[in-house]
C-alpha angles and dihedrals in degrees: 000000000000116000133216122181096215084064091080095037093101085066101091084040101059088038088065094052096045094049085060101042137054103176122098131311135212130189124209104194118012119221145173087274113026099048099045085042095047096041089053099037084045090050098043093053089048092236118174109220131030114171112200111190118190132165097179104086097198088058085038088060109037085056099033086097088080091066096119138134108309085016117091121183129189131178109230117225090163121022092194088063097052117110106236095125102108131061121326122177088197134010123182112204118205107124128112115343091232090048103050094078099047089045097044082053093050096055100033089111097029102059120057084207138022120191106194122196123214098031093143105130087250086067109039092083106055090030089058086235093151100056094057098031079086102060094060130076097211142043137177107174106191112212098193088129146001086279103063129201131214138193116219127191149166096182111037125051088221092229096125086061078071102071 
């Protein structure tokens, strides 16, 4: 497999969202970091529901190992027909680039917090980030890489990310 460095930037990231929440967590787009790092911070935090979502068969194999237990996992053959619709406490975004608008939208008054992956100004535009960067209150973008990585929220102001 060939390996970009930008593709685990969203970690830190996640790891500050998770330290200041406890609720339940979904995944849009598995991966060879996401998944393994959600699944054990998940774990480790006893929380009781983690939702992995994944329409590439190749990624949703090489992770479907974490089905266990509070993680569910589920390969999408329609992203208009999974149930994401309800309360999430976090939700990380990094699936198909068509699909990442219609999905943030869909979940801007369901998840207290939505960490989105590949945010960088060289992305927004073929990602559709500016169409949905108005429907939210508030907004953290990381810069640690070339692959950026922003918190989005209607229901918290995202200062205690800051700490």
């Amino acid at each position: 497999m060939k390996y970009r460095t930008g593709w685990s930037s969203h970690l830190p990231v996640l790891a500050k969202v998770l330290r200041v929440t406890k609720g339940s967590v979904l995944e849009l787009g598995m991966g060879i970091f996401s998944t393994p790092f959600l699944h054990w911070m998940c774990l480790a935090d006893g929380r009781r529901e983690l939702f992995s979502y994944e329409s590439n068969e190749r990624y949703f194999k090489e992770q479907r190992l974490f089905s266990r237990g509070f993680h569910k996992i589920e390969l999408v053959k329609d992203w208009d027909k999974i149930d994401i619709d309800k309360p999430w406490c976090v939700a990380f975004i990094d699936h198909e680039a068509e699909r990442r608008k219609i999905e943030i939208r869909r979940l801007s008054w369901h998840a207290r917090y939505l960490v989105v992956h590949d945010t960088q100004p060289q992305a927004e535009q073929e990602y559709g980030y500016n169409e949905i960067y108005p429907l939210f209150k508030y907004r953290r973008d990381y810069k640690f890489s070339r692959a950026n990585t922003s918190v989005l929220s209607n229901f918290k102001d995202l200062s205690e990310l800051d700490a």
